[in-house]
MMTF fields as JSON, N, C-alpha, C and O atoms, coordinates in Angstrom:
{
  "mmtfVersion": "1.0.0",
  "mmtfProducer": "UNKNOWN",
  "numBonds": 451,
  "numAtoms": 452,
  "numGroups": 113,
  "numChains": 1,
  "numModels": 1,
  "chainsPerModel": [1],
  "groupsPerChain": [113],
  "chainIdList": ["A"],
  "bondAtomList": [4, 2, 8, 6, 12, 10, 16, 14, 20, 18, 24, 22, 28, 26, 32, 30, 36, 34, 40, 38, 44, 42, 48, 46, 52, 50, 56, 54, 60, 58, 64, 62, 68, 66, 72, 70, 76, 74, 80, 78, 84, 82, 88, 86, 92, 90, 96, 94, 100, 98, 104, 102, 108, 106, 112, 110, 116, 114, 120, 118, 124, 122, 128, 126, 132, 130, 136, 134, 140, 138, 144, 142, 148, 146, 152, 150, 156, 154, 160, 158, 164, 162, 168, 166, 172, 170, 176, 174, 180, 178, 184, 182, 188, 186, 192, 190, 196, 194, 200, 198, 204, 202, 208, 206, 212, 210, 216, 214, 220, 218, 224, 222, 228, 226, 232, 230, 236, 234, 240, 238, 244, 242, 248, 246, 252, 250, 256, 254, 260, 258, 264, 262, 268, 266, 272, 270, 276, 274, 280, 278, 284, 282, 288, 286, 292, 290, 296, 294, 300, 298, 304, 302, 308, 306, 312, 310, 316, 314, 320, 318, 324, 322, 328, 326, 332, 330, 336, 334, 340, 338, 344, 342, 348, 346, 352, 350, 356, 354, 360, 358, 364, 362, 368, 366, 372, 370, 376, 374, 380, 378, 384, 382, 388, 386, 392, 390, 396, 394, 400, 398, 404, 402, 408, 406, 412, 410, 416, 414, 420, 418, 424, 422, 428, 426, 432, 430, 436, 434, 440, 438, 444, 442, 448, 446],
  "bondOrderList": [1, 1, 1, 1, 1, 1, 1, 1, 1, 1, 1, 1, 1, 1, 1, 1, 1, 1, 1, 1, 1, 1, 1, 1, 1, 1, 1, 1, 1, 1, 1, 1, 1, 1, 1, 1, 1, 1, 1, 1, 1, 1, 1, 1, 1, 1, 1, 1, 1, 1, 1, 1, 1, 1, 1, 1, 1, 1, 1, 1, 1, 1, 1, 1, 1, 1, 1, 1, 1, 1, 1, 1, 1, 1, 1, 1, 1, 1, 1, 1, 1, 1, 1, 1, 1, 1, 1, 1, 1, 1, 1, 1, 1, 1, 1, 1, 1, 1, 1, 1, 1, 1, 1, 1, 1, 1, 1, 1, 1, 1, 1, 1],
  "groupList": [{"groupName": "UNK", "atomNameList": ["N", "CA", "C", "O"], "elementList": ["N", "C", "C", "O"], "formalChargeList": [0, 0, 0, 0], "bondAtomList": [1, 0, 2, 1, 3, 2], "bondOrderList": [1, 1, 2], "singleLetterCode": "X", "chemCompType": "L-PEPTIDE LINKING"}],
  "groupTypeList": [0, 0, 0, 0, 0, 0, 0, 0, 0, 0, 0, 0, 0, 0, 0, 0, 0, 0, 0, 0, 0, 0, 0, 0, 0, 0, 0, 0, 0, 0, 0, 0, 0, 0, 0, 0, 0, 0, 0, 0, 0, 0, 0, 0, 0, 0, 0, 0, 0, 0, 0, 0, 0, 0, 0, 0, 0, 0, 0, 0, 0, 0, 0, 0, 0, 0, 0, 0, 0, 0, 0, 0, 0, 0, 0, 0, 0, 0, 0, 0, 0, 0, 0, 0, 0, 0, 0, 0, 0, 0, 0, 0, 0, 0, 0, 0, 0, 0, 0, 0, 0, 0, 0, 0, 0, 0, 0, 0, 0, 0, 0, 0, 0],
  "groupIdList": [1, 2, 3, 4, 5, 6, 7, 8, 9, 10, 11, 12, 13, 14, 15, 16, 17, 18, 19, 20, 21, 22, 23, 24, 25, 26, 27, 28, 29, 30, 31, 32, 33, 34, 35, 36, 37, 38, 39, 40, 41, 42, 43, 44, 45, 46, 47, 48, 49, 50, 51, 52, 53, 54, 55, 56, 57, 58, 59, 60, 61, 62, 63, 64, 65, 66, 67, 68, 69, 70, 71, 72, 73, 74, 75, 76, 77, 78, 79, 80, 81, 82, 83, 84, 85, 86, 87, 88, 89, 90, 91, 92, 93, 94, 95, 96, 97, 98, 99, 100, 101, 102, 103, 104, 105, 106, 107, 108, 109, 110, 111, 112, 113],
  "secStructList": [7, 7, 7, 7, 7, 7, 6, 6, 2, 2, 2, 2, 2, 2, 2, 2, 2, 1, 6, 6, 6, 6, 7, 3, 3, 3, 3, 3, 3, 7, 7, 7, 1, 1, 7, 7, 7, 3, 3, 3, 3, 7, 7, 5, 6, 6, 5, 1, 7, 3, 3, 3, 7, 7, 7, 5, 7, 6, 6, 1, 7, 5, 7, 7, 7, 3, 3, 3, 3, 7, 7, 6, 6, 7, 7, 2, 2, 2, 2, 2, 2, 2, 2, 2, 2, 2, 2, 2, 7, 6, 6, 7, 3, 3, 3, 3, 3, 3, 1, 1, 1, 4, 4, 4, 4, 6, 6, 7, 7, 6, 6, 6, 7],
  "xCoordList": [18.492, 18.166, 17.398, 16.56, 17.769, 16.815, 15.684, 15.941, 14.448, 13.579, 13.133, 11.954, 14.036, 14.179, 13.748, 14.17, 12.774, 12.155, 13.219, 13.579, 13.966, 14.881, 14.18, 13.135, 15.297, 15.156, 14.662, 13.844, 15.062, 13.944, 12.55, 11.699, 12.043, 10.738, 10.108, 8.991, 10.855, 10.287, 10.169, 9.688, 10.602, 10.55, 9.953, 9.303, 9.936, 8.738, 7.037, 6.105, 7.444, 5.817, 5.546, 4.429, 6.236, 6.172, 6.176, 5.02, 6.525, 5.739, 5.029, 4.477, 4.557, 3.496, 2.135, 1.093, 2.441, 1.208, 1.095, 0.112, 2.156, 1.86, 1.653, 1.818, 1.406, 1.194, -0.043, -0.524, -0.905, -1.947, -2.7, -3.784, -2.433, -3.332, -3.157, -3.424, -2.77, -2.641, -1.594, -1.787, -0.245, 0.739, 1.89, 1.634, 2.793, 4.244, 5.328, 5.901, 5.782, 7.09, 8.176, 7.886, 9.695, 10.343, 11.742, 12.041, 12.43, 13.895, 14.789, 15.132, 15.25, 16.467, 17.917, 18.78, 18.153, 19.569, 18.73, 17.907, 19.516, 19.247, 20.483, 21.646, 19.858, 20.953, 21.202, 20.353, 21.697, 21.856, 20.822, 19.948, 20.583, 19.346, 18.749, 18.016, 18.917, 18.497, 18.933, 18.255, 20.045, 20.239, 20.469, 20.727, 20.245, 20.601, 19.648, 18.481, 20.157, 19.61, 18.441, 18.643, 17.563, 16.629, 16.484, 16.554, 16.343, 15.973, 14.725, 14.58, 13.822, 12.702, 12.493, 12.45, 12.337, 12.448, 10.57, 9.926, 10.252, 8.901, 7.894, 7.423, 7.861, 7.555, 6.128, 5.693, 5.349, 3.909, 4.486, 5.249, 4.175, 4.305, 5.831, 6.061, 6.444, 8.261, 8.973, 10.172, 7.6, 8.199, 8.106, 6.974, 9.077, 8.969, 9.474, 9.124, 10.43, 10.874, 11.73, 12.45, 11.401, 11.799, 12.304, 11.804, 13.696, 14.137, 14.007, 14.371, 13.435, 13.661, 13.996, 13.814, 14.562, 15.533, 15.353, 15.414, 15.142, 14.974, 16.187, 17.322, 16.084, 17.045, 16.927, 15.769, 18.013, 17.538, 17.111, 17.611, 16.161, 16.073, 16.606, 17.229, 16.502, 17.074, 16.756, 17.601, 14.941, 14.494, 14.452, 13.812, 15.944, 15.927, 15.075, 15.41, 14.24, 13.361, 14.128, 14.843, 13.761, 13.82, 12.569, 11.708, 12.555, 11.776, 11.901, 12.419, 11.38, 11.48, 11.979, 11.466, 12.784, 13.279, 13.03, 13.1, 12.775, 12.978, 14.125, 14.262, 15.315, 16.318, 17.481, 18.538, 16.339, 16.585, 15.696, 15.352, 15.29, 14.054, 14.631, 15.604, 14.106, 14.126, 14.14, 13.074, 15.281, 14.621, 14.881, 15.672, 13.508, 13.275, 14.481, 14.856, 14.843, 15.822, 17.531, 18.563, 17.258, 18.806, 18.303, 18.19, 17.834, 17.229, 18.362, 18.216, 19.706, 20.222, 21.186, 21.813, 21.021, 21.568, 20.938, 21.805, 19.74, 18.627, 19.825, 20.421, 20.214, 19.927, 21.661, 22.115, 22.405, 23.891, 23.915, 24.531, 23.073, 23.148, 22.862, 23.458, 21.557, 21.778, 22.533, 22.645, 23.325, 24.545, 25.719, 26.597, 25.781, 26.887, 26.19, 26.736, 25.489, 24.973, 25.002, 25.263, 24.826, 24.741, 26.624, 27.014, 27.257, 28.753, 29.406, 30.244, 28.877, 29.411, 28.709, 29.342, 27.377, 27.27, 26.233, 25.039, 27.534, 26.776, 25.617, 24.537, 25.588, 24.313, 23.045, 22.121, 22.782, 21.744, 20.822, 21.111, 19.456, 18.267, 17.655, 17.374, 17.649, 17.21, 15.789, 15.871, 14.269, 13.146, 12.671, 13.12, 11.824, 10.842, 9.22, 8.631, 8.805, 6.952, 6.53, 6.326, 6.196, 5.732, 4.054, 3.564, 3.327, 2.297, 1.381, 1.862, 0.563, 0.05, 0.364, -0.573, 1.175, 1.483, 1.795, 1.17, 3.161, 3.753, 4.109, 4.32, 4.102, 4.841, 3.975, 4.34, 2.795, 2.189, 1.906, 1.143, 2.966, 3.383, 4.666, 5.146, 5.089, 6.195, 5.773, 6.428, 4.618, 4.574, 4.803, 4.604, 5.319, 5.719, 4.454, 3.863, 4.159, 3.035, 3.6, 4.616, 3.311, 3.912, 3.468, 4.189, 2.65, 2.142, 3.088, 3.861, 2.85, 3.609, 5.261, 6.014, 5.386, 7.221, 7.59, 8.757],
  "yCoordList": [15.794, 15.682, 14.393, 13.974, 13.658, 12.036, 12.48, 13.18, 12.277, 12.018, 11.145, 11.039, 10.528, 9.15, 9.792, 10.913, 9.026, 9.324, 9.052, 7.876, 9.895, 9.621, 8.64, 8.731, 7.324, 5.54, 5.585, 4.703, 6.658, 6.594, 6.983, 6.337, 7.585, 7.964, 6.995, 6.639, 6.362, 5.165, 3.737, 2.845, 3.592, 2.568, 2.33, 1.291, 4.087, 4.59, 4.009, 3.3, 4.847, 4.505, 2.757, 2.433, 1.788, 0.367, 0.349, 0.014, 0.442, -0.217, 0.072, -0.687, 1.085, 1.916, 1.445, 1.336, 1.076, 0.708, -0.661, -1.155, -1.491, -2.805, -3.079, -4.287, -2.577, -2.462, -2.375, -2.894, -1.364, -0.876, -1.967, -2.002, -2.821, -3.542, -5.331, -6.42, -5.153, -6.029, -7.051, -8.119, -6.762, -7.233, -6.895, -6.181, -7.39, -7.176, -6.783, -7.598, -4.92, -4.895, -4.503, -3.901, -4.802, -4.455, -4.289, -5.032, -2.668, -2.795, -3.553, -3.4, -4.571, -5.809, -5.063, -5.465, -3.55, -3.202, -2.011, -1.94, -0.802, 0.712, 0.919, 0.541, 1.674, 1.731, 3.724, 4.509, 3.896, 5.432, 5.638, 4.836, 7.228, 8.152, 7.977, 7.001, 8.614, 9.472, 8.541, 8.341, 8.183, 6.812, 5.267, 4.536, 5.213, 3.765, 3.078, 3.466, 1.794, 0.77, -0.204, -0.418, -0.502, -0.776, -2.68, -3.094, -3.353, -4.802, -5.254, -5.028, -5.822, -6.175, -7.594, -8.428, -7.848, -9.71, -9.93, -9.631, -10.155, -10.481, -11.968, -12.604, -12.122, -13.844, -13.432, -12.319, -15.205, -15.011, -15.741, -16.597, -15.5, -16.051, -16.249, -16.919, -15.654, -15.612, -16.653, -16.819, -17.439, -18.293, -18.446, -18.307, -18.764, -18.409, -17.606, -17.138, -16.878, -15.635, -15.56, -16.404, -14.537, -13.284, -12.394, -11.435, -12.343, -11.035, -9.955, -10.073, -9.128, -8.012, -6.943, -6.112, -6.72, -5.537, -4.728, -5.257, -3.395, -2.115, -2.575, -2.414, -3.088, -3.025, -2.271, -2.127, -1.701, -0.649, -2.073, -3.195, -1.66, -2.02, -1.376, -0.342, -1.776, -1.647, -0.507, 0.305, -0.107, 1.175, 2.702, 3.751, 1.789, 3.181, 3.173, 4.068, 2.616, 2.219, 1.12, 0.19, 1.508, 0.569, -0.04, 0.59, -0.948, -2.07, -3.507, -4.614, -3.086, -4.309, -5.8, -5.952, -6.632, -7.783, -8.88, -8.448, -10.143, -11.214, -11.839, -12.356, -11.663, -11.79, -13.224, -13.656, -13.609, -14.465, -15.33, -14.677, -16.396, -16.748, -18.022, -18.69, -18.221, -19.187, -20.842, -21.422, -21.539, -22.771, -23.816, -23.881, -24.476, -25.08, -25.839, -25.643, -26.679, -27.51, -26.919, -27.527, -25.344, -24.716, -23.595, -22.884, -23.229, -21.699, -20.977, -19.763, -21.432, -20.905, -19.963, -18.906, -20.578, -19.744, -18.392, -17.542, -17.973, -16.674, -16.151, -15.161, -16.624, -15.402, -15.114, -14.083, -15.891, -15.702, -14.702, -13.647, -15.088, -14.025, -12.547, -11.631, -12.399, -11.066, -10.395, -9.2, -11.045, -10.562, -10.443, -9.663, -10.942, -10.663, -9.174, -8.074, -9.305, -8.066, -7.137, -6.067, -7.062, -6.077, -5.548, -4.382, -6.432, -6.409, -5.696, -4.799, -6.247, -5.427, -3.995, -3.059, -3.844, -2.62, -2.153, -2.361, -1.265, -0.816, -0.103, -0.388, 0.758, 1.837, 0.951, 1.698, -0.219, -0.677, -1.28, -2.171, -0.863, -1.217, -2.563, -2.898, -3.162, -4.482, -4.364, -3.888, -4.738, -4.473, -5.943, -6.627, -6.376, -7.14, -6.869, -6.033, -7.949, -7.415, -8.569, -9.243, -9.416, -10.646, -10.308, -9.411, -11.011, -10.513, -11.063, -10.834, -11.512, -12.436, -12.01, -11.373, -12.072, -11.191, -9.533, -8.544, -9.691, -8.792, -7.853, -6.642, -8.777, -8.21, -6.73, -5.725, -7.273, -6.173, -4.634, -3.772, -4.634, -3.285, -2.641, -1.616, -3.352, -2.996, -2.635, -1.923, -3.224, -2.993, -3.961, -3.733, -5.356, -6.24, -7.203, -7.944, -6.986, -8.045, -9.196, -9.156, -10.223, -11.314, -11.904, -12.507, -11.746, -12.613, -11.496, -11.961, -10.512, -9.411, -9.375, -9.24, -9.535, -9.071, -10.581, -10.947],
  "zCoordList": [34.003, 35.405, 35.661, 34.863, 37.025, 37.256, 37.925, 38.904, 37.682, 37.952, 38.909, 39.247, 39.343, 40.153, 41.414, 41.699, 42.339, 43.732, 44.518, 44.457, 45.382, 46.812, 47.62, 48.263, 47.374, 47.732, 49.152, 49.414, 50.426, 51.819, 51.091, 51.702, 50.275, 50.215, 49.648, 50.023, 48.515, 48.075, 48.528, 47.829, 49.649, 51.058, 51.384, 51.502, 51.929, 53.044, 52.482, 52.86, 51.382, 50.65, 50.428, 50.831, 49.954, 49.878, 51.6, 51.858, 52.231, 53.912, 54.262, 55.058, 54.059, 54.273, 53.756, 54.402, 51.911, 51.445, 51.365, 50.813, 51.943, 52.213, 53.622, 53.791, 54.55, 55.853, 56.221, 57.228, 54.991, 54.585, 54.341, 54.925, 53.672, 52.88, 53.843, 53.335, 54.932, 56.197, 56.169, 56.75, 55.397, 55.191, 56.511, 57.48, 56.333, 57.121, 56.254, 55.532, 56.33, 55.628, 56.475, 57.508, 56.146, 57.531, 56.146, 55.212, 56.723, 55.876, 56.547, 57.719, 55.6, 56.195, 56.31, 57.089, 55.158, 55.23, 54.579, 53.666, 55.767, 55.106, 54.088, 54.231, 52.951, 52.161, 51.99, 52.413, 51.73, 50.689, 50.693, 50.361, 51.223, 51.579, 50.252, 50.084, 49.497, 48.215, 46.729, 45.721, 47.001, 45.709, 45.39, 44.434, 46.632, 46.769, 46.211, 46.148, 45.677, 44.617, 45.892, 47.088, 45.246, 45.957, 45.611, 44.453, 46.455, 46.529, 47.088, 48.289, 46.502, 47.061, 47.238, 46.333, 48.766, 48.956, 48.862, 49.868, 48.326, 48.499, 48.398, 47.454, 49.94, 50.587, 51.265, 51.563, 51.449, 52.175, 52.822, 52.373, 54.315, 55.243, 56.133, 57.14, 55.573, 55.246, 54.257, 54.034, 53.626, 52.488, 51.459, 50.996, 50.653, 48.861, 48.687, 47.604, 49.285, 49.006, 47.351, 46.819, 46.988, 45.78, 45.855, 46.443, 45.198, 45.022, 43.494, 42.324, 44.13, 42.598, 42.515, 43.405, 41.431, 41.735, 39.826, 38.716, 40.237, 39.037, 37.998, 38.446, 36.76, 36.075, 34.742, 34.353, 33.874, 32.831, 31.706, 31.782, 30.797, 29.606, 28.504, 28.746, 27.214, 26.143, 25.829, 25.452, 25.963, 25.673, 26.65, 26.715, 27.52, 28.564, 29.676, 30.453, 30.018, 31.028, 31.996, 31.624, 33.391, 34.423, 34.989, 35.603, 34.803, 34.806, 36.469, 36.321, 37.618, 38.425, 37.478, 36.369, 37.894, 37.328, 38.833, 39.983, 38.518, 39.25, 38.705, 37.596, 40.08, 40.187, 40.473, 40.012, 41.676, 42.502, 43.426, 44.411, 43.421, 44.15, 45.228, 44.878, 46.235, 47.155, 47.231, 47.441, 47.07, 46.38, 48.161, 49.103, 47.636, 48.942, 49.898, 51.054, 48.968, 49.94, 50.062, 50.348, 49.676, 50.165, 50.167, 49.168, 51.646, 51.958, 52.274, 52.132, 52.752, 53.202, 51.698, 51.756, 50.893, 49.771, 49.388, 49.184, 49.239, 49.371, 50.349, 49.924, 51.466, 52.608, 52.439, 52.935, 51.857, 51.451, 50.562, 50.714, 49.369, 48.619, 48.816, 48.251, 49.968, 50.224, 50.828, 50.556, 51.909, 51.762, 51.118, 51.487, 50.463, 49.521, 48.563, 48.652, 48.076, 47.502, 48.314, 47.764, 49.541, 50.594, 50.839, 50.797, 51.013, 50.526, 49.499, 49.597, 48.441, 47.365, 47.223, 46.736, 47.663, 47.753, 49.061, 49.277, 49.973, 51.493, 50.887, 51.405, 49.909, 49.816, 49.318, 48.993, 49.187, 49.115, 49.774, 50.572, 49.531, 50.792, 49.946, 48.795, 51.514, 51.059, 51.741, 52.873, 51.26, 51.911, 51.716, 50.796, 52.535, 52.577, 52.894, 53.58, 52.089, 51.54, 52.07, 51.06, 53.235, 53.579, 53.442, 54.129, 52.611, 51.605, 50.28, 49.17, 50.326, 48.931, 47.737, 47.257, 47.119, 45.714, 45.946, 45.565, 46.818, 46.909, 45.783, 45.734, 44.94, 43.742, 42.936, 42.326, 43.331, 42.879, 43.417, 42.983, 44.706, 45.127, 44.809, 45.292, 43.996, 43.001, 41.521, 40.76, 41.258, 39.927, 39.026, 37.833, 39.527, 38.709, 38.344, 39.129, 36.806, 36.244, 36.111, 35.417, 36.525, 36.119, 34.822, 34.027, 34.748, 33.373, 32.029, 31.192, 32.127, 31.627, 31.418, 30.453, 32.6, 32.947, 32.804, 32.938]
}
């Protein structure tokens, strides 16, 4: 049986607790109630943006990954790519964390990960 939290609750809770802490989160694409694969864009100010996304590891664990990041002089590629991912798969929620070290409402250590 998955253990896995139903993807609206786990949304819910990331806007919620980044909203909390005097940030801006907003879902860019609702995906699949209960399983949909989750994307996290996470930018300060709406810039620099990051994408990360749960991927399995070797030891069976899913682990947030930095996926994809924003490179200055072709922004418009970030925002291609999320659609196309959004394309290939409708059931996925795309969220944004506009936020000083968003990352750390995901869980992602950087020095770590």
């Amino acid at each position: 049986m998955d253990a896995r939290l139903p993807a609206h609750l786990e949304v819910s809770g990331l806007l919620r607790t980044v909203e909390a802490a005097g940030g801006f989160a907003t879902v860019l694409a609702k995906g699949e109630r209960d399983a949909g694969t989750i994307l996290v864009v996470c930018c300060e100010n709406g810039r620099d943006s990051r994408l990360f996304e749960r991927m399995p590891h070797p030891d069976g664990d899913r682990r947030w990954m930095l996926v994809k990041e924003e490179l200055a002089e072709n922004k418009l590629e970030f925002s291609e790519y999320l659609e196309r991912r959004r394309r290939q798969d409708p059931d996925t929620w795309i969220i944004e964390l506009d936020i000083a070290n968003g990352e750390q409402f995901i869980g992602f250590d950087i020095k770590k990960d």
